[in-house]
C-alpha positions in Angstrom: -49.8 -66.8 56.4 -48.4 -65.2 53.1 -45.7 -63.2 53.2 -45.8 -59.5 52.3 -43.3 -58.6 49.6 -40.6 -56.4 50.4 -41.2 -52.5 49.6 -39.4 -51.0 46.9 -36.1 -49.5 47.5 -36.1 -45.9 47.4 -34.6 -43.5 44.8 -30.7 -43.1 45.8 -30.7 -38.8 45.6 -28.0 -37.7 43.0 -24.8 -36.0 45.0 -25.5 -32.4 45.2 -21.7 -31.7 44.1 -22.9 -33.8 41.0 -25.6 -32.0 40.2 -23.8 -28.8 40.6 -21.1 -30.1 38.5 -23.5 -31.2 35.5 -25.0 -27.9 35.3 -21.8 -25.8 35.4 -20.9 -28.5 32.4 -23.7 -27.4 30.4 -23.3 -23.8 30.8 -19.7 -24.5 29.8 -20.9 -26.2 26.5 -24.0 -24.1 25.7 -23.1 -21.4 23.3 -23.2 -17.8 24.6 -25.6 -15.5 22.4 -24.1 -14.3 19.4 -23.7 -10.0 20.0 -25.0 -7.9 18.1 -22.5 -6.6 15.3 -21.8 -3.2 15.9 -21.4 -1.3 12.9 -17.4 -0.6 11.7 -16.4 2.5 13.6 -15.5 5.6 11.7 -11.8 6.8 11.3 -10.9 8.8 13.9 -10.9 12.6 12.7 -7.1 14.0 12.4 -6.1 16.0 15.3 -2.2 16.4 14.8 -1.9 12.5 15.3 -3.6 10.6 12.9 -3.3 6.7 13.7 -1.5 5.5 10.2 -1.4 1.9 11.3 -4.9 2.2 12.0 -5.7 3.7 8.5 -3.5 1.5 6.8 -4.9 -1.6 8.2 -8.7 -0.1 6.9 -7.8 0.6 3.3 -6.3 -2.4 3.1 -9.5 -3.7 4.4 -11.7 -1.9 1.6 -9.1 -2.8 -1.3 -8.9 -6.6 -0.2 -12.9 -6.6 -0.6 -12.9 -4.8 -3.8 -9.7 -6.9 -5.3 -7.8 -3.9 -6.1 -4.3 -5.1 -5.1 -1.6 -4.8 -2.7 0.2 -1.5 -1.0 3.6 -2.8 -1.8 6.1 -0.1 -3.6 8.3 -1.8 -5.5 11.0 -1.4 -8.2 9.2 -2.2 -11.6 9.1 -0.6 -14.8 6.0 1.1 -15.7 2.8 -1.2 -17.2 3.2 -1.7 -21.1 1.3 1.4 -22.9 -1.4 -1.1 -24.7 -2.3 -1.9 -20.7 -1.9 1.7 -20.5 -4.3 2.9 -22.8 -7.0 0.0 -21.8 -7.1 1.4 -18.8 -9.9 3.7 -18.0 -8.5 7.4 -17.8 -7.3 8.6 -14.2 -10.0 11.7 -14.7 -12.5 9.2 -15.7 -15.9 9.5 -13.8 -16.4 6.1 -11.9 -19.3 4.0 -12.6 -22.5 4.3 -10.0 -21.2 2.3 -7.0 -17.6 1.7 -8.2 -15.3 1.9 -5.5 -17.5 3.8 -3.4 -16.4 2.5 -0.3 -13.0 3.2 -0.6 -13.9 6.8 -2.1 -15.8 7.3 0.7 -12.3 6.5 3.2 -10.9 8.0 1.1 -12.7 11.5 0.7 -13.2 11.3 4.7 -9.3 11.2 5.4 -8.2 13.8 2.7 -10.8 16.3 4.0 -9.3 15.4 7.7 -5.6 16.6 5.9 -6.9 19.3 4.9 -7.6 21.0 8.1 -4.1 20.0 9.2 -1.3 22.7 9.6 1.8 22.1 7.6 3.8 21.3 11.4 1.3 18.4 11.8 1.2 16.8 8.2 1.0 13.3 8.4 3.8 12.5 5.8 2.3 8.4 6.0 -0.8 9.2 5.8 0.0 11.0 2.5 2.2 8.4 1.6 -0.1 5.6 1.8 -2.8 7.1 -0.2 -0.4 7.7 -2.9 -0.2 4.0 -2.8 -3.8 3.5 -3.2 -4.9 6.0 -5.7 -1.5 4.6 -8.0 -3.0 0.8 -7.7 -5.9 2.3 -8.8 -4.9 4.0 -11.5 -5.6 7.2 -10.1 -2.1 9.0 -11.4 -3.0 12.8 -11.1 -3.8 11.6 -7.3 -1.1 9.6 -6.2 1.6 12.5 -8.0 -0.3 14.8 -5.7 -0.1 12.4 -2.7 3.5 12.0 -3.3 4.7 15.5 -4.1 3.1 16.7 -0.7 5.8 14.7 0.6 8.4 15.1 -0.8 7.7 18.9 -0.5 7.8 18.8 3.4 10.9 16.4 3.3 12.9 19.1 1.4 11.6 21.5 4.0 13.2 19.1 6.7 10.6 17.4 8.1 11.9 13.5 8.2 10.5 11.1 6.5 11.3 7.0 6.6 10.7 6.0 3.3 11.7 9.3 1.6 13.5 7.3 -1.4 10.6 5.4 -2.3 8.7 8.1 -2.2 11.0 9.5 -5.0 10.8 6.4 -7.0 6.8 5.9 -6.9 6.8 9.4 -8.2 9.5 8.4 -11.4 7.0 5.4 -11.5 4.5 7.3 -11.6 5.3 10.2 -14.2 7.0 7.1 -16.6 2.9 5.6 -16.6 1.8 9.3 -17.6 4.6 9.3 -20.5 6.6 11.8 -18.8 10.1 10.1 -18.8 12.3 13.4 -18.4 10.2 14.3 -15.7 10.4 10.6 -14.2 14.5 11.3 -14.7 14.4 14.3 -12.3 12.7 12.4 -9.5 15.0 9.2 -10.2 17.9 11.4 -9.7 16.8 12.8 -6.5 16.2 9.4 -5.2 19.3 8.8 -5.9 20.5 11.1 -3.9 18.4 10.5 -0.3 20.9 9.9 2.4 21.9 6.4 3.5 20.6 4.6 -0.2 21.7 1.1 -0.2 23.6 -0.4 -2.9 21.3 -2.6 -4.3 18.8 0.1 -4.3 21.2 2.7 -5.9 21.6 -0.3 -8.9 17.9 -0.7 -9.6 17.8 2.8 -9.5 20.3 3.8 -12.3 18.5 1.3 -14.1 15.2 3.1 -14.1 17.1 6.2 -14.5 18.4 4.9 -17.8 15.4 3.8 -18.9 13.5 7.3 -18.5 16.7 8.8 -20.2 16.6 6.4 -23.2 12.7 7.0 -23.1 13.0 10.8 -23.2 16.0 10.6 -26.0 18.8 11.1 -23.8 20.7 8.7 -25.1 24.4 10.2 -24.0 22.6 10.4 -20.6 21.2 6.7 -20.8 24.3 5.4 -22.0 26.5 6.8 -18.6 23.7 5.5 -16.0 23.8 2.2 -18.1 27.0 1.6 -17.8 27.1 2.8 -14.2 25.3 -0.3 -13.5 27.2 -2.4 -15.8 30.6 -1.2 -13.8 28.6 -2.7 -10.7 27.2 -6.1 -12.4 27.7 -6.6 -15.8 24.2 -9.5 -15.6 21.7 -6.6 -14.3 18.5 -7.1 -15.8 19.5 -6.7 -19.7 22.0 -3.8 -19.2 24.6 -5.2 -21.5 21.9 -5.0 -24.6 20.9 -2.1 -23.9 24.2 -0.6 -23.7 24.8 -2.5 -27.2 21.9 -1.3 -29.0 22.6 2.5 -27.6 26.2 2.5 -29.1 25.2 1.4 -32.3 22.4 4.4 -32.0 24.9 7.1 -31.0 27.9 5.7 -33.2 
């Protein structure tokens, strides 16, 4: 009598802890839908407390994408006049689309000043546009950013970077070919409480230089040598002490 042959073994059922555990795996691994992008919020309007970091961090947003430069005062002498005069005049009217982005933050924020009273100025906020519109070329701007500043400082109202401000306004009028006006504003930052040493140096040096640039050479000569008393190897303050004695011998 043949033998029947033996049934097939039945399928062993997959742990249920397994099976739980593959498909919390998978959701683990499968990419969650991208979101929608929201579009960029708008500056928040001023209202007596304008968010400068907040600003700050858009501009430099908008001037990174148009590859205008950096917010970064520093001590430097104005740009040569032949880079001076190739560049396009600060009451030039901007090609179609230039910078319209950043006019447009621009124009948003100054209008939100404007409706500020003088006890809630945000000196920053004036500040950092300086900053921008000076990168830019935009002189007649960042003078007018700057002033406003240094305006309410004088009146008291305290103000961190009070010297700079000072010395991005000499900057400033030296690029407009204004060196006895640069002179005035070098002095006063000169005189902002709590200057450092170094920064009192650099300083009569760029005092000097508007002096000799506006023909005050007596004037040049004593701030020069100022900073030669200090350092006799700053910058080239020997030569220049040099060439002015042979011009007021």
């Amino acid at each position: 009598m043949p033998v029947a042959p033996p049934a097939p073994p039945e399928p062993i059922a997959q742990p249920a802890a397994q099976i739980d555990l593959a498909e919390e795996y998978e959701l683990v691994l499968s990419p969650e839908p991208e979101p929608e992008a929201a579009e960029p919020a708008k500056p928040a309007a001023v209202n007596g407390s304008l968010a400068s970091d907040q600003f700050l961090s858009d501009l430099a947003d908008e001037i990174d994408k148009l590859g205008i430069g950096e917010l970064t005062p520093s001590y430097s002498e104005p740009a040569p006049k032949e880079e001076i005069r190739a560049a396009a005049p600060a009451n030039a009217p901007a090609a179609p689309g230039e910078n319209a982005p950043l006019k447009e933050v621009f124009d948003e924020f100054r209008a939100d000043l404007g409706e500020m009273g003088a006890e809630d100025e945000d000196l920053e906020t004036h500040y950092n546009l300086g900053i921008a519109f000076r990168e830019m070329g935009l002189l007649e701007e960042a003078i007018s950013e700057f002033q406003k500043v240094a305006k309410a400082n004088e009146r008291g109202k305290a103000f961190r970077y009070a010297m700079q401000c000072c010395t991005l306004l000499g900057l400033a009028f030296m690029e407009k070919g204004q060196p006895s006006i640069a002179a005035i504003w070098y002095e006063r930052a000169l005189r902002t409480p709590g200057v450092d040493a170094e920064s009192s140096l650099a300083l009569r040096y760029d005092l000097g230089v508007a002096q000799e640039s506006a023909n005050d050479l007596d004037a040049a000569l004593k701030s020069f040598s100022h900073v030669y008393a200090v350092n006799i190897d700053y910058r080239d303050v020997a030569d220049r002490i040099a060439a002015l004695q042979k011009t007021t011998r």
